[in-house]
N, C-alpha and C positions, 0 to 999 in steps of 0.2 A: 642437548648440546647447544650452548650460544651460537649466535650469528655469526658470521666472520666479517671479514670488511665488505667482500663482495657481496656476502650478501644482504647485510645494510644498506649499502648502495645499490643495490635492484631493489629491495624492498620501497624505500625511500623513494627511487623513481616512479616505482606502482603506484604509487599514493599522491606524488605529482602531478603523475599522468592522470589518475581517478578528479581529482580537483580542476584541471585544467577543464579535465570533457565536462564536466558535470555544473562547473561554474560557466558554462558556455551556453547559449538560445535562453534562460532562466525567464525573461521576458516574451518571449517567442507568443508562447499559449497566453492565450485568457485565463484569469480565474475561473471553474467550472467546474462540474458536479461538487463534491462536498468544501474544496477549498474557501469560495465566500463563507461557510458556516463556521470552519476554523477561524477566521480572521476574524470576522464578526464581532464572534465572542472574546477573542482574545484582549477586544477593545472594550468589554464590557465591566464594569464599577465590577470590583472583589464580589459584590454583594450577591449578584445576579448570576455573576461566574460561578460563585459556587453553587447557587440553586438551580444552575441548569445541568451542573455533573451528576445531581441524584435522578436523572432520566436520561445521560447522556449513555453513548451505546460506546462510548472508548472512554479509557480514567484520564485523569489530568495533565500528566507529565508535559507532552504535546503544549497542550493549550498554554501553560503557565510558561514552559519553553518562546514561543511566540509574544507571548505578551510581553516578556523580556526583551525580547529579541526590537521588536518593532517600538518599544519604547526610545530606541537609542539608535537607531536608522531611518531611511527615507519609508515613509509610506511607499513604497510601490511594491509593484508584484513582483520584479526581480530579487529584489532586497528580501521580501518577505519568504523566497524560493530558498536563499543559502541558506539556513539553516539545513535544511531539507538535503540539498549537494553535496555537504558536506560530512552530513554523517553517512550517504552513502560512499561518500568518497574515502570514509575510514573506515569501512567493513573493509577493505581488501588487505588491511591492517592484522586484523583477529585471524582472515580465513588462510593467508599466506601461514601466519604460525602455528594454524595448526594443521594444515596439509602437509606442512614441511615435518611436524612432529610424528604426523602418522605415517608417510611415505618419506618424500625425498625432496629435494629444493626445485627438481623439474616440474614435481609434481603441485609443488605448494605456486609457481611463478604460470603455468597452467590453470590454475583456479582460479588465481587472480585476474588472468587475463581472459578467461570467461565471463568472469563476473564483471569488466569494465566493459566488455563490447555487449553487453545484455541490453535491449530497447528497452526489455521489463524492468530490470532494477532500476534503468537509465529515468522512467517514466516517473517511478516515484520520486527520485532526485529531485524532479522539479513538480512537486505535488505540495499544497501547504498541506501535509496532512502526517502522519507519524509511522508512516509505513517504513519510508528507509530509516527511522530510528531502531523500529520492532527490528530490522533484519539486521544493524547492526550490533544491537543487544543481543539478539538472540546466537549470532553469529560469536561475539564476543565471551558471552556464558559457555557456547562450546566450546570454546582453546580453555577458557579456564578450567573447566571440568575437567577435561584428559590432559590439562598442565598440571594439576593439583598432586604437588609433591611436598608443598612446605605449608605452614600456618598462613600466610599470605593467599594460599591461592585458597582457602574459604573464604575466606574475607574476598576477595573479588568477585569469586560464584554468588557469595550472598548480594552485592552490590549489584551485578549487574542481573540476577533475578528480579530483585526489588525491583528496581527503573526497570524490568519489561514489563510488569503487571502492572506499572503503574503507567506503563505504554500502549497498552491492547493487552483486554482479557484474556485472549487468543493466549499470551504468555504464558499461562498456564498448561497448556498444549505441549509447549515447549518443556517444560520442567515435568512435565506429561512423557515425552520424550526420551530427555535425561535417564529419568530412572531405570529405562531400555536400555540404554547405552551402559550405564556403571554393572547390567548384567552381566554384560561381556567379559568373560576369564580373564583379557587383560588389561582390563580395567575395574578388577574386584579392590584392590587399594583405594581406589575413589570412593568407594560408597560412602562408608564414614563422614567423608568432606561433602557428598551429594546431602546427606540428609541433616547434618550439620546447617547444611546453607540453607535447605529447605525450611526447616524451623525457625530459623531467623527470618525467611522472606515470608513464611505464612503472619509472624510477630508484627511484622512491619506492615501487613498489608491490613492488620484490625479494623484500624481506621473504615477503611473503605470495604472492609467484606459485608457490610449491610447490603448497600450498593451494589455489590457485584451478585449477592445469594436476590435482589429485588430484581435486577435486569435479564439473571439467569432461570428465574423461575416464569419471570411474563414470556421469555424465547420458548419458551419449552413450552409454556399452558398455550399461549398464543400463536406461535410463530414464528417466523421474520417475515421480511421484505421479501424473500426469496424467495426463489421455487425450486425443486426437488432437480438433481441434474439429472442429464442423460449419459449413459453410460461414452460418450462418443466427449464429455468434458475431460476424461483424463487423458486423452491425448493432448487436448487443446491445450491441457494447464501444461504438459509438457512442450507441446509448440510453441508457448508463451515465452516460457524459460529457454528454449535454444535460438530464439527469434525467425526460422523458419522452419515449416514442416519438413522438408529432406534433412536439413543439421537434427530433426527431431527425432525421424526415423534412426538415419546416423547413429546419433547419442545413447540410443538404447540396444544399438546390434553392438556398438565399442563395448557397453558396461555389461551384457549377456557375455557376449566375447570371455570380457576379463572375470569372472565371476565360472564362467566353467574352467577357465586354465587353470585359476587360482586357487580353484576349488570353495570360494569365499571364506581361506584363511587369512587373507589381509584382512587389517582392523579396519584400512583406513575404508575398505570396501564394506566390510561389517557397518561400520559408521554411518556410512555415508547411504544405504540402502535402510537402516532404521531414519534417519534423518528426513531423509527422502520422502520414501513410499508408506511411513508409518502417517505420519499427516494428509497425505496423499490421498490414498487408500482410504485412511480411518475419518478424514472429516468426509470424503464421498458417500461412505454407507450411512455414516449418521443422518446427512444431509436428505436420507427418504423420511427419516422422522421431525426431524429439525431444521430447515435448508440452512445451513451454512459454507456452502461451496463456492468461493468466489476467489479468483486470482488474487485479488490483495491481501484476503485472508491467510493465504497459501506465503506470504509472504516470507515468513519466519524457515520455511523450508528451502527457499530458492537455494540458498548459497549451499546447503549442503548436497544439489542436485550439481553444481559446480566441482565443487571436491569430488561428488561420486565420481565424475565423467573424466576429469582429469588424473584421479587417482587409476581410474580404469585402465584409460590409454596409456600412462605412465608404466603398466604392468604386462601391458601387452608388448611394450617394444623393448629391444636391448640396449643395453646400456652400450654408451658411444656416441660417436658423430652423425652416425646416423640415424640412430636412434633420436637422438637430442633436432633433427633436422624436420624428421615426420612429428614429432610432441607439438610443433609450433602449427599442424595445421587447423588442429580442431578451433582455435582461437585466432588464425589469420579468417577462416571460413564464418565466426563470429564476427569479426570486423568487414569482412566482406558484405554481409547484413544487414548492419550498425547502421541504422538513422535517427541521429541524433537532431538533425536539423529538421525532423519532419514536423507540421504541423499538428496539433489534434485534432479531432472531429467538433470538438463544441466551438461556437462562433457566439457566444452571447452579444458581442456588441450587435451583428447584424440583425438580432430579432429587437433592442432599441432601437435601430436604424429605421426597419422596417414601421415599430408602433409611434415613429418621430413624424416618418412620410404621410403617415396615414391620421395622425394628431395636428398635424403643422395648423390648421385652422380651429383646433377645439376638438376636444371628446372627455368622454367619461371612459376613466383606464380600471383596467383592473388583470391582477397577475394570481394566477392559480397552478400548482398547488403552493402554498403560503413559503414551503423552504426555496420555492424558485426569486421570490422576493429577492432575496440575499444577494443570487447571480444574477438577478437584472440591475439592482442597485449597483454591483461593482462594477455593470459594463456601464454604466449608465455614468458614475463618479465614484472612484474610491474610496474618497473620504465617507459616501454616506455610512460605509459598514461602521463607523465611527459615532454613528447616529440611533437613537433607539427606534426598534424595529419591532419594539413587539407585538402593538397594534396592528402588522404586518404577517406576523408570524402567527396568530390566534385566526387571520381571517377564513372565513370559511365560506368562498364564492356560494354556495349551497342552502346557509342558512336564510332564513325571513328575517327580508325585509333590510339586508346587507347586501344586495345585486341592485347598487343603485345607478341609474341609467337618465338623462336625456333626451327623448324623442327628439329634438330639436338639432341636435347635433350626434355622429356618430358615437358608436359606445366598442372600446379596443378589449379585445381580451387576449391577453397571453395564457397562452397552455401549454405548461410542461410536463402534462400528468403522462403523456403517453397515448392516451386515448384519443379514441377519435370521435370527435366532436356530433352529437346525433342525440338524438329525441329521447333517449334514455338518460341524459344527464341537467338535470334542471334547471343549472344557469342557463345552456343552451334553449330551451324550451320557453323559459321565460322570456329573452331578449326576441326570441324567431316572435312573439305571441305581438311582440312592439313593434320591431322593424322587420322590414318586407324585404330587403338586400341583404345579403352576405360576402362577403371577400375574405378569403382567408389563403395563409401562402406558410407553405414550410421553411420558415426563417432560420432554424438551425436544426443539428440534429436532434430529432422529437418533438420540437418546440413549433407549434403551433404561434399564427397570429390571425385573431378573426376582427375583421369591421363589420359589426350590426350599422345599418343606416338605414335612411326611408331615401 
């Protein structure tokens, strides 16, 4: 059923209102953890841009998005944020239409207003990185999928599968997902249009499945960065998503609630429980073999944790005024929450600050591990992510005869590695073996700053 006027005009305000919060603090943070490494490269000659995507751990879309982007804008970190704002500001676009297609327009204006008072979503908003693209894509692919009634809506499932994989590998997850969902009796008419679209986005993604079968076989033989979770992270991921642990407890007694009334024959709760707990669930367990359990990763699922909870509440109460009075609390109790204006934990200008005080007369510097380069250079001047780095980026404090030092004057070492600085790590041992002083001060989160002197 189309929209009516009213509900164009709520719609339209959501997506205002999403724009307003979301184009608001953009400046606030520092660039930090992977942002400088987006920007970076997005400044980087075609040439080197593309030889750094056959090792890069997300595909292009993102980066080539930005480098657009920042060609035709100010260099700063606000400017370089809206892109980011803005496509999470047009997920509340896809997820209204299709709460409202599965339940009811109380239900679909609930979802939305979840999803605007979210800290989580709100974080990636102002993230240079392609996380609120995946949730909008992903969120986007789902109205198309259960909209899919004419020749148009393949053609859009295929579209916007394409731009997820070429958004985060993870997208594959998602179309991982799908194929769960077109199980559902009422939604056996879609399959044809799921698998239709699927052929086309595997067609599209040729190009790059070298790439993707090269990156996915080193995860697996090797690893990740990560480490295995504890069973005590699927709550967190869920505290994440409601922004405090009582809305978290909350969130899951409402959807148990509606899920025993209804017996889980609503779709919209069918839906939104495979959406949900199947990524949930299913990247936790894999995660003892593979770590990949991480809130951002999780991203692609938040919104449909949105729909669940709204869809839930919407089921439990009756229809009416009063009804329509209690619907507004679970999303006044998310605005209650809501800090958008918080700072985040990383401070990188303060550890320059720190290696400036302790340099002001001379020293020999040096920044470990090589990706922290990135975030010291943009606390340091923005423009230098403009500058080539990769003499920077290959260093390896560790090697011979690359830890070169001064007795004469002090020698600064930045450490982002995490680690604590001690006689088992070699740069350290070598400088302790020169100078006889140390001074070191925790300059930001992690971030080590040490003065070797005599």
């Amino acid at each position: 059923m189309p929209l009516n006027t009213k509900e164009r005009w709520g719609l339209l305000a959501l997506v205002a209102l999403n724009v307003v919060l979301k184009c608001c603090w953009l400046g606030v943070n520092e660039l930090a953890h992977d942002e400088p490494f987006t920007v970076y490269w997005s400044q980087r000659p075609w040439s080197a841009l593309w030889a750094m995507f056959a090792s890069e751990n997300n595909p292009p879309l993102y980066f080539l998005l930005i480098k657009a982007w920042s060609a035709f804008t100010p260099f700063e970190v606000a400017w370089l944020r809206v892109p980011s704002a803005f496509f999470s500001a047009l997920t509340v676009l896809p997820l209204f239409l299709l709460t409202r297609k599965l339940l009811d327009t109380r239900a679909a204006v609930l979802a939305s207003l979840l999803f605007t008072f979210s800290n989580y979503h709100f974080g990636f908003a102002h993230e240079v990185r392609g996380y609120s693209l995946f949730a909008l894509l992903a969120t986007a692919s789902m109205w198309a999928l259960v909209n899919a009634g004419h020749k148009r809506s393949m053609g859009w499932l295929a579209v916007f599968n394409v731009l997820l994989v070429y958004t985060h590998f993870f997208g594959w997850l998602l179309i991982g997902v799908q194929l769960l969902v077109v199980l559902l009796p009422e939604l056996r008419t879609r399959r044809k249009t799921y698998f239709t679209a699927l052929g086309l986005t595997v067609i599209a993604y040729i190009p790059y499945a070298f790439v993707f079968a090269q990156r996915l076989g080193q995860s697996v033989a090797q690893g990740t960065w990560l480490t295995p979770p504890v069973p005590e992270e699927l709550y967190n991921m869920i505290w994440r998503w409601s922004n405090a642990p009582v809305l978290a407890v909350v969130f899951l007694v409402v959807v148990l609630a509606a899920c025993i009334k209804d017996h889980v024959r609503s779709i919209g709760i069918r839906l939104g429980l495979i959406w949900t707990f199947v990524p949930l669930l299913g990247m936790f367990a894999v995660s003892f073999s593979v770590p990949i359990f991480l809130d951002r990763y999780l991203v692609y699922a938040a919104p449909g944790f949105a729909l669940l909870v709204a869809t839930s509440t919407i089921l439990l109460l009756p229809v009416g005024r009063v009804g329509n009075l209690v619907a507004i609390a679970p999303s006044v109790a998310m605005l209650l929450t809501f800090t958008p204006w918080k700072a985040g934990q990383y401070r990188p200008s303060r550890v320059v600050a720190q290696a400036n005080v302790w340099c002001a007369s001379g020293c020999t510097h040096h920044v470990w591990p090589p990706w922290y380069h990135l975030t010291y250079s943009s606390a340091l001047r923005l423009d230098e992510l403009k500058e080539d780095q990769d003499a920077y980026l290959h260093f390896d404090i560790n090697a011979a005869g690359v830890l070169t030092h001064d007795p004469t004057r002090p020698t600064i070492v930045v450490d982002a590695s995490g680690k604590s600085a001690s006689a088992d790590q070699q740069w350290y041992r070598t400088l302790r073996q020169v100078y006889p002083q140390l001074d070191s001060v925790q300059a930001d989160h992690k971030v080590w700053v040490y003065r070797f002197r005599q």
